[in-house]
C-alpha positions in Angstrom: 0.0 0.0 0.0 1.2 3.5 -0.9 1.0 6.2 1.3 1.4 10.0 0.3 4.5 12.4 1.1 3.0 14.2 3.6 1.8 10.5 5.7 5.4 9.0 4.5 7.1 12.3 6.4 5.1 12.1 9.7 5.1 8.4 10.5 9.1 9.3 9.7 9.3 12.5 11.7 8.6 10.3 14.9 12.1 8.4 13.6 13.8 11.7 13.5 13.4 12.2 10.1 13.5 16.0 9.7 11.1 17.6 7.2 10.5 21.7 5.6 7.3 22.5 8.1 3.7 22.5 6.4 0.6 21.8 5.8 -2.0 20.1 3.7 -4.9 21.7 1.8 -7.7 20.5 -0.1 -8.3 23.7 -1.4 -6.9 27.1 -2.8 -7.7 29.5 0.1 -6.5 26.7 2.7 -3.3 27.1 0.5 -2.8 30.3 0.8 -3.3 30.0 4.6 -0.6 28.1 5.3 1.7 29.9 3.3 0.5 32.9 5.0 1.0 31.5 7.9 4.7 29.8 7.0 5.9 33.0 5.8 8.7 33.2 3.0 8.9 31.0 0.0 7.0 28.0 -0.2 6.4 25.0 -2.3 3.4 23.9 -3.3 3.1 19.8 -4.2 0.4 17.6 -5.7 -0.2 14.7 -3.7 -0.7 11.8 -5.9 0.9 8.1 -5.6 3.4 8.5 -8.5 6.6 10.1 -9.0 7.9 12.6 -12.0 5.8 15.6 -10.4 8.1 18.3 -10.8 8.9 17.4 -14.2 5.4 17.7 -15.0 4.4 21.1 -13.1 2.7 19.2 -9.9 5.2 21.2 -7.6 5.9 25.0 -8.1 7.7 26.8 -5.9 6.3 30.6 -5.0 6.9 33.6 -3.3 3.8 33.9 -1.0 0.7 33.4 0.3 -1.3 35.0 -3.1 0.8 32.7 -5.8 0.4 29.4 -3.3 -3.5 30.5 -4.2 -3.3 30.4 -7.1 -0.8 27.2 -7.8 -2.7 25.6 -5.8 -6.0 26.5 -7.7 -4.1 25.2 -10.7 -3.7 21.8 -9.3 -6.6 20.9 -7.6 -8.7 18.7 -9.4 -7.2 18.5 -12.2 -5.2 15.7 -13.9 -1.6 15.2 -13.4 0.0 13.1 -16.1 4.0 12.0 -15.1 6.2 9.5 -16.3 4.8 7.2 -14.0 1.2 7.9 -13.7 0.4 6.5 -17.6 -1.4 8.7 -20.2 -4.4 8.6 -17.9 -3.1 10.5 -15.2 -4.3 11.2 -11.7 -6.4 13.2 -10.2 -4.8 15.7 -7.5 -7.2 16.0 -4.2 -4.9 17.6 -1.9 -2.0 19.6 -2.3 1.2 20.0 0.5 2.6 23.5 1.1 6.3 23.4 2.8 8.4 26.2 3.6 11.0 26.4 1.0 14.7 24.9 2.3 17.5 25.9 -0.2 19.9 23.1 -0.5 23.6 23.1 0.0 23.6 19.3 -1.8 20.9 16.8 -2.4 21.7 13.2 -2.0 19.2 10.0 -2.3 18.4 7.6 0.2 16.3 4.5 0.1 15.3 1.0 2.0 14.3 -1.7 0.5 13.4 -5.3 0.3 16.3 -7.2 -1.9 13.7 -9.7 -3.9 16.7 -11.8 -4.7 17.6 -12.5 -0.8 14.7 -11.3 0.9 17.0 -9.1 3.1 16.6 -5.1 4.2 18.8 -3.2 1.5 19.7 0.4 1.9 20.8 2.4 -1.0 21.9 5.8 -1.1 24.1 7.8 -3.6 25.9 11.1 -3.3 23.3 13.2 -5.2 19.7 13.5 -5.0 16.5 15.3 -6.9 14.5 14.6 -9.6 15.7 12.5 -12.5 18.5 10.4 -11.3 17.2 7.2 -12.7 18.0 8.2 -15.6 21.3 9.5 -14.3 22.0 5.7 -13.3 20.7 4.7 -16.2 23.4 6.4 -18.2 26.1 5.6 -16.1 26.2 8.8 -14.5 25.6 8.0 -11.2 27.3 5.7 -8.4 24.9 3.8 -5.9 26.6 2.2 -2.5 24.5 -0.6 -1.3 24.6 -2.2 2.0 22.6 -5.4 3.0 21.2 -5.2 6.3 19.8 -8.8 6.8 16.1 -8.5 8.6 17.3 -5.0 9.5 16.6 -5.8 13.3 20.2 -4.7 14.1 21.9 -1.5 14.2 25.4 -2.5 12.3 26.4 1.0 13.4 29.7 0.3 12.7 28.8 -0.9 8.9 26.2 2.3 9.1 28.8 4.5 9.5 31.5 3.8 6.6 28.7 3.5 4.1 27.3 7.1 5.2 31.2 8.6 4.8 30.9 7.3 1.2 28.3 9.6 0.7 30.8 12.2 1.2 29.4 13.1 4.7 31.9 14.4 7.5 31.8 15.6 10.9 28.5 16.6 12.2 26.8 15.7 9.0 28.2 12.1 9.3 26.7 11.5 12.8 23.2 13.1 11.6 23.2 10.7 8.8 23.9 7.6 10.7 20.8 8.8 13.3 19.2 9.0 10.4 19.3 5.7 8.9 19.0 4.2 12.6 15.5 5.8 12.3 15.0 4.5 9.1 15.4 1.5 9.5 13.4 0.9 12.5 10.8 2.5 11.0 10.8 0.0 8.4 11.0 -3.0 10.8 8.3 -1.9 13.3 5.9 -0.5 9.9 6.6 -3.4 7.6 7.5 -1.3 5.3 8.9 -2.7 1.9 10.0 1.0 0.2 11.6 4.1 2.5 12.8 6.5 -0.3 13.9 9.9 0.8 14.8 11.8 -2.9 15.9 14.8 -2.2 17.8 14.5 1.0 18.8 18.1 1.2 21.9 19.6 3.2 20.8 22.7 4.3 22.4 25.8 4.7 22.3 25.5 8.6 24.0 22.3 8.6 21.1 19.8 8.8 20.0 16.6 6.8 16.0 17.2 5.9 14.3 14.8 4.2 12.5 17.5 0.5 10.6 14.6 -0.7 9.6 11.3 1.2 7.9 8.0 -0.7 7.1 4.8 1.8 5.4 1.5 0.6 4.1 -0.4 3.5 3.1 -4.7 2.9 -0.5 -4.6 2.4 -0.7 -8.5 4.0 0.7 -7.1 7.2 -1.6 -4.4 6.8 -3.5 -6.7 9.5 -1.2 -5.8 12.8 -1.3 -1.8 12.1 -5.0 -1.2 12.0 -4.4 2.7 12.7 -2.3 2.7 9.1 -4.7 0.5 7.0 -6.7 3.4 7.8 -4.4 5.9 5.7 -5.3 4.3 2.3 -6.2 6.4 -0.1 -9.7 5.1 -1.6 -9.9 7.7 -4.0 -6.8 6.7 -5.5 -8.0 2.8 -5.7 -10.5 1.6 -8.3 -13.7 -0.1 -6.5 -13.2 -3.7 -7.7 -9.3 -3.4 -6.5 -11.1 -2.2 -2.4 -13.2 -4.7 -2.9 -10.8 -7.5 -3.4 -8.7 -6.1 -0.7 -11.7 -6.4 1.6 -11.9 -9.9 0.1 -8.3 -11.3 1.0 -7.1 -10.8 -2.8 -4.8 -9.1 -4.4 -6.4 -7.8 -7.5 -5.1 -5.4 -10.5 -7.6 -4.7 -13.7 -5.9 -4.2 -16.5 -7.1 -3.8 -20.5 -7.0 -7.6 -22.2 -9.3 -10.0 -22.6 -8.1 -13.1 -20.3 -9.2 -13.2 -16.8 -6.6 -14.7 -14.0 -6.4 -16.0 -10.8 -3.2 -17.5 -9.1 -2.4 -18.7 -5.7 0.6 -16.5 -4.5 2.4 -13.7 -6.0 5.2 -15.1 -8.2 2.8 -17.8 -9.5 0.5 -15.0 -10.7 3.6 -12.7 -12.1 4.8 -16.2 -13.8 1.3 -16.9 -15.7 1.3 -13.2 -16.6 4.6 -13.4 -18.2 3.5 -17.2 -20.0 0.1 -15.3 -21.1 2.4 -12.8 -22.8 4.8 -14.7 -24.3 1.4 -16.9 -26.2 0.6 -13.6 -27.4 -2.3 -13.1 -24.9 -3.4 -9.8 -23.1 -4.3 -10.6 -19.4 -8.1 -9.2 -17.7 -6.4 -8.9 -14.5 -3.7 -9.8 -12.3 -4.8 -11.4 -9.4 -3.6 -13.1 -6.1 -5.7 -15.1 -3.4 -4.3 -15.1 -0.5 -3.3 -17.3 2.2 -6.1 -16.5 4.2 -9.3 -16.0 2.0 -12.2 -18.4 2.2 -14.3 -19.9 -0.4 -16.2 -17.1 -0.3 -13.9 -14.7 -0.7 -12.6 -16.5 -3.6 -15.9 -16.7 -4.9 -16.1 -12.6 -4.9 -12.7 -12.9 -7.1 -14.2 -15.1 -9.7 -17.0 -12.5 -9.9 -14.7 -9.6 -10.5 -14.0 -11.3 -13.9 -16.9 -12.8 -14.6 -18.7 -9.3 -14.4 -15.9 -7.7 -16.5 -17.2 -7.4 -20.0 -13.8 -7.8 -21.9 -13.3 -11.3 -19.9 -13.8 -14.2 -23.1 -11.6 -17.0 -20.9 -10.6 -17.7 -17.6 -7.5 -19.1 -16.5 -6.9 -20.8 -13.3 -3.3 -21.8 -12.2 -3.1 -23.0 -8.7 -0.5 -25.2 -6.8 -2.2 -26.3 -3.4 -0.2 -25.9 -0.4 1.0 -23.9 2.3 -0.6 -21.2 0.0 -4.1 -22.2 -0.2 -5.8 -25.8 -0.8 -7.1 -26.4 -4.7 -10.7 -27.8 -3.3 -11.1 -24.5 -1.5 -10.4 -22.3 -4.8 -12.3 -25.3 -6.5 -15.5 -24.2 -4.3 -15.3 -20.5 -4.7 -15.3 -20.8 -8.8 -18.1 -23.2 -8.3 -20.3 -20.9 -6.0 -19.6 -17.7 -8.2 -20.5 -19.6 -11.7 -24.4 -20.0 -9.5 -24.4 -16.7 -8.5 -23.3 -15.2 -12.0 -25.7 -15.2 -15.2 -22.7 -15.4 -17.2 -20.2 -18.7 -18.5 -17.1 -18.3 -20.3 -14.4 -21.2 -21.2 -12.6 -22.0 -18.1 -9.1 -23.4 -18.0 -7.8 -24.5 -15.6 -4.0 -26.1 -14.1 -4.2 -27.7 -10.2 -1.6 -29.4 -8.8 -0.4 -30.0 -4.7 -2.5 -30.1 -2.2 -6.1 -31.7 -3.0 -5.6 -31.5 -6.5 -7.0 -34.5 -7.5 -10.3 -33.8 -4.7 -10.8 -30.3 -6.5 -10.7 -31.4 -9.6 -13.9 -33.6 -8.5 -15.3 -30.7 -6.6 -15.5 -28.7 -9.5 -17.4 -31.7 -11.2 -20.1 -32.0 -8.3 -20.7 -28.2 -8.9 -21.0 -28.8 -12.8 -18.6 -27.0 -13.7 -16.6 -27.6 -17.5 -13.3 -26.9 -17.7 -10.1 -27.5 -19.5 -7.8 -29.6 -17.1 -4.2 -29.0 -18.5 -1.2 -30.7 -17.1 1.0 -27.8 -16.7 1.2 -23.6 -17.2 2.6 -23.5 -20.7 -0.6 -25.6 -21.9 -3.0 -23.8 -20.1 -1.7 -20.5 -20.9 -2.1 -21.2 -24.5 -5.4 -22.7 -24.7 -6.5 -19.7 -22.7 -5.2 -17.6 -25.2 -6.8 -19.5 -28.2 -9.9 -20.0 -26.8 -9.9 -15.9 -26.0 -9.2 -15.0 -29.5 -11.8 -17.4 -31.1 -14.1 -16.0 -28.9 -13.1 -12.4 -29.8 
């Protein structure tokens, strides 16, 4: 789940991540408030889930209360298309006003879940701001990485020679090893899976302040921090994708024609890719999770059954630890009763109660295409979508 700047920098702040001082508005005149009231310079953000803002006129800075008005005025409700957001865009409902903090140097700073070792990464480089992924992607810009296991320790010792890489001395150097201290415990005790501080600003007084702040935190432990479930932004999530969330599934529409479900992540990222690579456009990405019931399941099968684009369903499930193939075998069975709508269904189970759901979904009268493995079933999905196109 991604939260916005302004959340990312207080749930930091109490970490002793230091941050410009402002405020959010959600309209014009509360803008201009709070630059009145800040005094100075300020900058005016949009507060949408995607980066490239700047870039794309979602953060101006002014010179007072009159012109954070009107920027302001400019943003609000419109549509801020960046790099990231898609053609689309997104639709800005708040805006941030900071005090303006001239920089002496900007430097990035990030943690991070390493999907290769499944250990707390922190990555940081000696200059910050807008469009140094492109810097790194032309060479032009050195990264330090430093694996900090399940980032329950301190490692100060390890802490502190990667922060003098960054070319930080003295005071500076002891600031930025409090910092990362703070960091990462924020990111232990939030499970967190992205801190991203781009600019880190040194400021002409000497301090480290975080200009920009991006945090990530794992929607399935989303369950032991009631009090930050609650800072989802619904207006930023489609209805079907709440819905699912609500449901125990993890659920993404997207534009093709083939509708998807997959026990577990990388199962569903892996059936995506196959889908592709037969020259198929997937409905939907969409993972059940360890703890959704039948019925739950069943509310996922309607998602694509009630999408118009759907013409074929494919179902690639391994029982296991994950989730039994009977149980998924009952929730398709109890949505095709519910729905008024059939479409081919294909289908790949293997583990855990295979062979019993493969009989379950008989007793519900249910036909299906039982292939022996993904590559099969990915392209008869894909046939059967295009013949039915």
């Amino acid at each position: 789940m991604r939260i916005h700047e302004f959340q990312a920098k207080h749930l930091l702040a109490r970490n002793g991540l230091i941050t410009p001082e402002g405020s959010v508005a959600i309209t014009a005149r509360e803008a201009g408030e709070i630059a009145q009231r800040l005094g100075g310079p300020v900058v005016v953000k949009a507060q949408i889930h995607a980066g490239g803002r700047a870039r794309a006129g979602g953060i101006r800075l002014v010179e007072n209360a009159g012109t954070a008005e009107a920027a302001a005025g400019e943003l609000l409700g419109k549509q801020l298309v960046t790099a990231q957001t898609g053609p689309t865009g997104q639709i800005v409902r708040r805006v941030l006003v900071e005090r303006a903090l001239p920089a002496r140097r900007e430097l990035h700073l990030a943690l991070l879940v390493d999907s290769s070792s499944g250990e707390v990464m922190l990555i940081g480089s000696e200059r910050g701001g807008a469009d140094i992924e492109e810097q790194a992607a032309r060479g032009e810009l050195q990264t330090r990485e430093l694996r900090l296991g399940t980032g329950r320790a301190a490692r100060a010792q390890e802490v502190g020679d990667f922060i003098a890489t960054l070319g930080l001395e003295g005071a500076l150097h002891a600031q930025g090893c409090a910092l990362v201290d703070g960091l990462r415990r924020a990111f232990v005790e939030l499970d967190a899976s992205l801190i991203e501080i781009n600019p880190l600003a040194i400021t002409e007084d000497g301090r480290l302040a975080a200009l920009d702040a991006k945090m990530t935190l794992d929607d399935n432990a989303l369950f032991r921090h009631p009090e930050l479930a609650a800072l989802r932004d619904e207006d930023d999530a489609s209805a079907a994708e709440l819905q699912a969330q609500r449901h125990q599934l993890n659920y993404v529409q997207l534009d093709g024609d083939i509708g998807m479900v997959a026990n577990g992540a990388g199962l569903g990222l892996a059936t995506l890719d196959m889908v592709v690579a037969a020259k198929g456009r997937p409905a939907n990405f969409m993972d059940i999770r360890t703890t959704a019931k039948s019925l739950d399941i069943a509310h996922g099968f309607g998602l694509l059954l009630d999408n118009p684009k759907t013409r074929a369903i494919l179902i690639n499930v391994h029982g296991g630890g994950m989730q039994a193939c009977d149980t998924i075998a009952e929730g398709l069975g109890i949505a095709l009763r519910r729905a008024g709508r059939s479409l081919p269904l294909v289908v790949r189970l293997a583990g855990n109660n295979a062979d019993f759901g493969r009989s379950r979904l008989q007793n519900f009268g249910c036909t299906v295409i039982d292939c022996p493995d993904m590559w099969t079933a990915a392209t008869k999905a894909v046939a059967l979508a295009q013949k039915g196109a």
